[in-house]
N, CA, C and O atoms as a DFTB+ gen file, in Angstrom:
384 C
 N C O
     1  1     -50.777      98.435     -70.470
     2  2     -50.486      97.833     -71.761
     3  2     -51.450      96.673     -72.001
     4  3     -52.090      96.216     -71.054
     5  1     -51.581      96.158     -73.302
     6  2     -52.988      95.431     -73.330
     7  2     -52.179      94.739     -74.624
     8  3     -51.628      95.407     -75.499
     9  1     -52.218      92.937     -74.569
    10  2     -51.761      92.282     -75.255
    11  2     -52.778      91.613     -76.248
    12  3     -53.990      91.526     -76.052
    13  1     -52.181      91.213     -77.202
    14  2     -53.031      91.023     -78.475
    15  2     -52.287      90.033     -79.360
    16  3     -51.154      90.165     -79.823
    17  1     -53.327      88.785     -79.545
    18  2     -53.130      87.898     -80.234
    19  2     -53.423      87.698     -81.326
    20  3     -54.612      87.725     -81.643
    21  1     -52.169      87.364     -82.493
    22  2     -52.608      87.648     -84.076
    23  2     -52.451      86.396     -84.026
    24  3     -51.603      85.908     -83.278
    25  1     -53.652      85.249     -85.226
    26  2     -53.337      84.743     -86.167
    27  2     -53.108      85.314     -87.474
    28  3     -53.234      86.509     -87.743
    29  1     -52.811      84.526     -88.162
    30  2     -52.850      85.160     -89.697
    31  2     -52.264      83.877     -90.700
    32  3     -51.286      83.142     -90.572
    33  1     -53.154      83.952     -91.577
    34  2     -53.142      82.452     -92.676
    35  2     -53.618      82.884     -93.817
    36  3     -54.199      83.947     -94.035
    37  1     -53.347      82.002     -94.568
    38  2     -52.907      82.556     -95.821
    39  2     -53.267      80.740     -96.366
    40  3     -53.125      79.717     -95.696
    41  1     -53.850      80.922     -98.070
    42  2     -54.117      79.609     -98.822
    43  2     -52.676      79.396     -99.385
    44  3     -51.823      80.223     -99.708
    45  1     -52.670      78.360     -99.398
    46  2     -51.653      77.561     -99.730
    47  2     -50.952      78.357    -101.071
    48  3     -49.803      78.798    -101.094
    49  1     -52.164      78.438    -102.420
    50  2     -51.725      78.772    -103.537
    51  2     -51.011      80.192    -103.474
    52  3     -50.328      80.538    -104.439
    53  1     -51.209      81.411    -101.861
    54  2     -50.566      82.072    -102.454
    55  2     -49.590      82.133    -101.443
    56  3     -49.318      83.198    -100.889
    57  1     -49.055      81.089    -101.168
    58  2     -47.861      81.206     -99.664
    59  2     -46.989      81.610    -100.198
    60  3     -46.715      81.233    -101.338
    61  1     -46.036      82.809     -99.322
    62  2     -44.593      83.475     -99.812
    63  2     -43.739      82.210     -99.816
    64  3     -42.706      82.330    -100.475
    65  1     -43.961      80.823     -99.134
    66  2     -42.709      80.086     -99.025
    67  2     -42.790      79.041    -100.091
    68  3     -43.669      78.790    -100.916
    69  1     -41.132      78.276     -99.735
    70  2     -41.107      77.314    -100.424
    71  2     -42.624      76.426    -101.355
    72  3     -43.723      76.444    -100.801
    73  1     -42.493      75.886    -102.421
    74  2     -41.400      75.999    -103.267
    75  2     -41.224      77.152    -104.278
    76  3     -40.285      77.124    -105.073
    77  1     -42.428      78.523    -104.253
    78  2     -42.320      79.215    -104.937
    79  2     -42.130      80.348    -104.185
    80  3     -43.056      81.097    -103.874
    81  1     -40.895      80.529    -103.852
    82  2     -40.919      81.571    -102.590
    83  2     -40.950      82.815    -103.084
    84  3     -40.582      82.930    -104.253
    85  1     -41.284      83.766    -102.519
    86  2     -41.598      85.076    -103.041
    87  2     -41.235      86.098    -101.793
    88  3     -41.843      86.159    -100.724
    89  1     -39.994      86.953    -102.233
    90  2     -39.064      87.413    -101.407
    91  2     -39.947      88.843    -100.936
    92  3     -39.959      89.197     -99.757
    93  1     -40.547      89.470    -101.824
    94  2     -41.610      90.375    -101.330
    95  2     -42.722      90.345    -100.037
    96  3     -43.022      90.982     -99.028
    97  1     -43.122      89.099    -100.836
    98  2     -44.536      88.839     -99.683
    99  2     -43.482      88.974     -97.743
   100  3     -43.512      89.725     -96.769
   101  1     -42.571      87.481     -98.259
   102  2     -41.913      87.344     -97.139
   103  2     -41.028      88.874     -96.355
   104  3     -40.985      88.895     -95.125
   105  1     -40.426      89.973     -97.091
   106  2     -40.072      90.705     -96.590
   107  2     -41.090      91.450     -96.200
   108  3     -40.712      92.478     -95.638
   109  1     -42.274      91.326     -96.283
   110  2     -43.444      92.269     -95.691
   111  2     -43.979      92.176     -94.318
   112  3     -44.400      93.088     -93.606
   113  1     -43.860      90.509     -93.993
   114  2     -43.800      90.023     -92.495
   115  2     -42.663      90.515     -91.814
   116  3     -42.622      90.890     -90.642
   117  1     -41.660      90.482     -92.711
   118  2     -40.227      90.690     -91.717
   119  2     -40.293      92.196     -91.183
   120  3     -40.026      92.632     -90.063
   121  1     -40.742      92.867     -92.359
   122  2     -41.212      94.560     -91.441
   123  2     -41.861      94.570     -89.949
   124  3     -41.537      95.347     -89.051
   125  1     -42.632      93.766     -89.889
   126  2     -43.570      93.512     -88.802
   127  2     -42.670      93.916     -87.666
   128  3     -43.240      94.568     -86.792
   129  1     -41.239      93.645     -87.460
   130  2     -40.195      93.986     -86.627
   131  2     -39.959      95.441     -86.718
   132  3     -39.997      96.105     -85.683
   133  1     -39.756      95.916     -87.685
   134  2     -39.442      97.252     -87.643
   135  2     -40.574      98.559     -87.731
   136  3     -40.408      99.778     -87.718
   137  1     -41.669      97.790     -87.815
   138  2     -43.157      98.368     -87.790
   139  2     -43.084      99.152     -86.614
   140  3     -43.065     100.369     -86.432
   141  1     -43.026      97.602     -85.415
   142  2     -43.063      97.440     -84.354
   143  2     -42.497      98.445     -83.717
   144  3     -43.278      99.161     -83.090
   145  1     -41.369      98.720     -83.684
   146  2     -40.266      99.523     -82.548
   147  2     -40.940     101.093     -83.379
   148  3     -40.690     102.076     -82.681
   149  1     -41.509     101.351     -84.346
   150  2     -41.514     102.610     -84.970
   151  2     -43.126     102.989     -84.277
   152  3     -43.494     104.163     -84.236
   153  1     -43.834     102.086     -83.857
   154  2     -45.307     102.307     -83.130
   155  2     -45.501     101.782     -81.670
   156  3     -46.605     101.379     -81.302
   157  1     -44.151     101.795     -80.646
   158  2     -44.088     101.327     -79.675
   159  2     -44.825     100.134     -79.258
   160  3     -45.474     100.168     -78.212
   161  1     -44.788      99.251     -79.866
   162  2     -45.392      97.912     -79.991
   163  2     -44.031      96.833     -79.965
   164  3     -43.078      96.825     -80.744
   165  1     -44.399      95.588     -78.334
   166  2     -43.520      95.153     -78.222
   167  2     -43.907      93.745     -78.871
   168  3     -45.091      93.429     -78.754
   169  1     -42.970      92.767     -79.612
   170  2     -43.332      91.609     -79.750
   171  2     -42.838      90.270     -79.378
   172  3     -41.817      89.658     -79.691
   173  1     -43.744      90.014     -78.701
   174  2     -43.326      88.847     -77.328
   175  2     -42.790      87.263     -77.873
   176  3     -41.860      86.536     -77.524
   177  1     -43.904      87.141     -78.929
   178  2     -43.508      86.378     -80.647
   179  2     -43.923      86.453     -81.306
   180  3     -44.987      87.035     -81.518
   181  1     -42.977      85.637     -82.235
   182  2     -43.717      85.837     -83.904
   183  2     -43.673      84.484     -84.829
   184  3     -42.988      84.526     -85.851
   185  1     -44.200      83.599     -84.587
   186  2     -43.734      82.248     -84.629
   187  2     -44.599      81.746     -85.812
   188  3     -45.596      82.450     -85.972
   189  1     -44.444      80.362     -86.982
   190  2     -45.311      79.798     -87.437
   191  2     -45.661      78.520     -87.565
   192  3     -44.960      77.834     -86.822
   193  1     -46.614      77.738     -88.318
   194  2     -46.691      76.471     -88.873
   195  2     -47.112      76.422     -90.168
   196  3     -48.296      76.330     -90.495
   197  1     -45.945      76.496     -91.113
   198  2     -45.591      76.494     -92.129
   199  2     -46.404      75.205     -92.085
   200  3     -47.495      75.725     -92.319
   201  1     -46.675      73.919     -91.959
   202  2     -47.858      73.185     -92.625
   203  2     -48.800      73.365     -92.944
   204  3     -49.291      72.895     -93.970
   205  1     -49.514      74.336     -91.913
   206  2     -51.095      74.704     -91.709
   207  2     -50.749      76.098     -92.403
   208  3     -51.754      76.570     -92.934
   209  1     -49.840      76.729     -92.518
   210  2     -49.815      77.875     -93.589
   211  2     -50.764      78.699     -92.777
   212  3     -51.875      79.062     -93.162
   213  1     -49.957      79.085     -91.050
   214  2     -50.181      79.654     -90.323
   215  2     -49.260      80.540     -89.418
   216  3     -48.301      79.858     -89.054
   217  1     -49.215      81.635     -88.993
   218  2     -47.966      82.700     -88.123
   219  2     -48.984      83.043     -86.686
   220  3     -50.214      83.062     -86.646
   221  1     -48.212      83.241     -85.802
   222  2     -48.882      83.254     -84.371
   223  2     -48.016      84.743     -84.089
   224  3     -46.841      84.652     -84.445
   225  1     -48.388      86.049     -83.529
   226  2     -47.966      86.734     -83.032
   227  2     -48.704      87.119     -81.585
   228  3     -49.917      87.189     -81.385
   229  1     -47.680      87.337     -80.686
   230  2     -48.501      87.866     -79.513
   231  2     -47.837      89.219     -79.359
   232  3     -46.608      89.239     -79.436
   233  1     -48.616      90.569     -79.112
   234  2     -47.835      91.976     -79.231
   235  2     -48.472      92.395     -78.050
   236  3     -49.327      91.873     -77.334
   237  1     -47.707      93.721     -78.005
   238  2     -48.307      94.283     -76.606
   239  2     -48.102      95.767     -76.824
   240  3     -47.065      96.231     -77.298
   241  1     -49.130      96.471     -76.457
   242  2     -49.269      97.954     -76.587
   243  2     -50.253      98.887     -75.861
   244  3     -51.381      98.440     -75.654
   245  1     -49.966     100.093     -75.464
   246  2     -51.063     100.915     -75.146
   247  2     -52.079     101.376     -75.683
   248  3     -52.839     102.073     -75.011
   249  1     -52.404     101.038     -77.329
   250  2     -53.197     101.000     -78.121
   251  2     -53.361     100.455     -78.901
   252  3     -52.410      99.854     -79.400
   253  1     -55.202     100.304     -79.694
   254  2     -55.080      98.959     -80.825
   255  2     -54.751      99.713     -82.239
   256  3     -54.494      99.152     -83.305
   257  1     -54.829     101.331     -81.956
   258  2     -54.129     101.719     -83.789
   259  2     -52.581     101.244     -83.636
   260  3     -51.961     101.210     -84.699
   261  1     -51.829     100.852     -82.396
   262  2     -50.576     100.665     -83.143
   263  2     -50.359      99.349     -83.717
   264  3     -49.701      98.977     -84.689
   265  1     -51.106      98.718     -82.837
   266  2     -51.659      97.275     -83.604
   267  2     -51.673      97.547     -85.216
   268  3     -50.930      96.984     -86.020
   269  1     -52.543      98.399     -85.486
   270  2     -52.731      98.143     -87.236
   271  2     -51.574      99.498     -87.892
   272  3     -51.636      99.410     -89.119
   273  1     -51.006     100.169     -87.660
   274  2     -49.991     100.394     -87.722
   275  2     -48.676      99.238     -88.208
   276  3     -47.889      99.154     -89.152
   277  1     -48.951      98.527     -87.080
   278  2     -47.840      97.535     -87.399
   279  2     -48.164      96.280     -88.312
   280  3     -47.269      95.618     -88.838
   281  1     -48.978      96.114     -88.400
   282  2     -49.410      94.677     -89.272
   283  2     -50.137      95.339     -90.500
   284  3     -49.913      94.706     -91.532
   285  1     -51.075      96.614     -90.703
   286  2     -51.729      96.732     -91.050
   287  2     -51.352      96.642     -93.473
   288  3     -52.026      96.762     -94.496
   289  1     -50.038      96.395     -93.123
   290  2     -49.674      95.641     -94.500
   291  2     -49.376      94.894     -94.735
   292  3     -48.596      94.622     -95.648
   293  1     -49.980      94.119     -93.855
   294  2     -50.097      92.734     -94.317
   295  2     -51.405      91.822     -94.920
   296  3     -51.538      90.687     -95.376
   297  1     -52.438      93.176     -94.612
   298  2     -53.798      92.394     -95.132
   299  2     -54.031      92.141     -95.964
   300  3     -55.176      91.694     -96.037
   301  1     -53.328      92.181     -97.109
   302  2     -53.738      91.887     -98.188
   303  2     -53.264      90.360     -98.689
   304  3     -53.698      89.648     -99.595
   305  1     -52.388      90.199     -97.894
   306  2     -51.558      88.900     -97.705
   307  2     -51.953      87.472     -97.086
   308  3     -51.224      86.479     -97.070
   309  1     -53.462      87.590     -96.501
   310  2     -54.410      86.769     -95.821
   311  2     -55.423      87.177     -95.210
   312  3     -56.098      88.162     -95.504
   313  1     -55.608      86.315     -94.177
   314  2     -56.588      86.637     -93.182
   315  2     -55.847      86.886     -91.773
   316  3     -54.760      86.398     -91.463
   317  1     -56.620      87.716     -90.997
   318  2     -55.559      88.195     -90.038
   319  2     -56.542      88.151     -89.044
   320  3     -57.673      88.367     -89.480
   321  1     -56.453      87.918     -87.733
   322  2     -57.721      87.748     -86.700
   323  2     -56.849      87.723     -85.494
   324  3     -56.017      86.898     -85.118
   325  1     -57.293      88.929     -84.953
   326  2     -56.362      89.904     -83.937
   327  2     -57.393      89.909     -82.331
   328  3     -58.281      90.761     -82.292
   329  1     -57.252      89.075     -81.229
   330  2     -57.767      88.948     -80.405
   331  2     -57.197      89.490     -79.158
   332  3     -56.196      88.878     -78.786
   333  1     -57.602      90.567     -78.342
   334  2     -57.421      91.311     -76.843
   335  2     -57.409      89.926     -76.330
   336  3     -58.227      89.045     -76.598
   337  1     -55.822      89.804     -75.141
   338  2     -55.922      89.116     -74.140
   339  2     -55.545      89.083     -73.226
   340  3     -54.523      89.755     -73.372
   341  1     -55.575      88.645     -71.772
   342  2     -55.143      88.551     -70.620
   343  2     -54.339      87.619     -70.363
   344  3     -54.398      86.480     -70.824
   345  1     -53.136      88.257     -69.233
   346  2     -52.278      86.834     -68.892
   347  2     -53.383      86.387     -67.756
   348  3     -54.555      86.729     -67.603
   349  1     -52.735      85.696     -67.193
   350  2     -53.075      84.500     -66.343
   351  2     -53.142      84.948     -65.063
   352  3     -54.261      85.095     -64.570
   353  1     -52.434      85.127     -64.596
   354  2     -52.603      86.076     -63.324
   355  2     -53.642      87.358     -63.106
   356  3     -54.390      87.623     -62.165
   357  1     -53.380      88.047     -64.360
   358  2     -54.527      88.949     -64.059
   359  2     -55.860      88.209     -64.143
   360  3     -56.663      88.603     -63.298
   361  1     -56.285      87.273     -64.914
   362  2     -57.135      86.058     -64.819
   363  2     -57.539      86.021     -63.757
   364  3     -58.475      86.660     -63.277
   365  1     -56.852      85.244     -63.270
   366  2     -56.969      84.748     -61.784
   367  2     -57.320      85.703     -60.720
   368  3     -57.895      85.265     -59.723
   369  1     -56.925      87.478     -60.851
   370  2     -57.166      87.766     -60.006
   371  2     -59.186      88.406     -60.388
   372  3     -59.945      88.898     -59.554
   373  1     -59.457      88.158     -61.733
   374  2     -60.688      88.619     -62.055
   375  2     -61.134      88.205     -61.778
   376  3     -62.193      88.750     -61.468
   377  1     -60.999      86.491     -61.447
   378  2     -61.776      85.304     -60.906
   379  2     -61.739      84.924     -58.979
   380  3     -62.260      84.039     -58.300
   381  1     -60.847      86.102     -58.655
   382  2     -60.598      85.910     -57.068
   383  2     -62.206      86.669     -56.294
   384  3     -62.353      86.689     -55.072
């Protein structure tokens, strides 16, 4: 399995949230859950910073189409920048 780190941000003027919240945009992230279990893609989190008008996901899968499978409607919704990564241990043992 091979884990994968999403940002994804979005300009201010067109944020789903407060104060002009927009129940669409926002239910399109919330799929991201049910994307998920439908493309065997697990998600470890899904977290944001609503200041910086930023979402952090870390997923994990045996492939990168389920990756865009699962997010892949959301692009229209920002910028999305999806990075392959290693835990730490396996790290460590690349570096042994």
């Amino acid at each position: 399995m091979t884990y994968y780190h999403i940002t994804f941000t979005h300009p201010p003027d067109i944020c789903p949230g407060e104060p002009n919240s927009d129940p669409e945009k926002i239910n399109a992230f919330a799929k991201i859950y049910d994307k998920s279990k439908e493309n065997n893609v697990k998600v470890h989190y899904f977290v944001a910073n609503p200041t910086e008008h930023k979402m952090f996901l870390l997923l994990e899968t045996t492939d990168y189409i389920n990756i865009e499978k699962t997010i892949g409607h959301t692009k229209k919704l920002g910028s999305i920048s999806i990075t392959p990564v290693i835990d730490f241990q396996t790290m460590k043992e690349l570096n042994s």
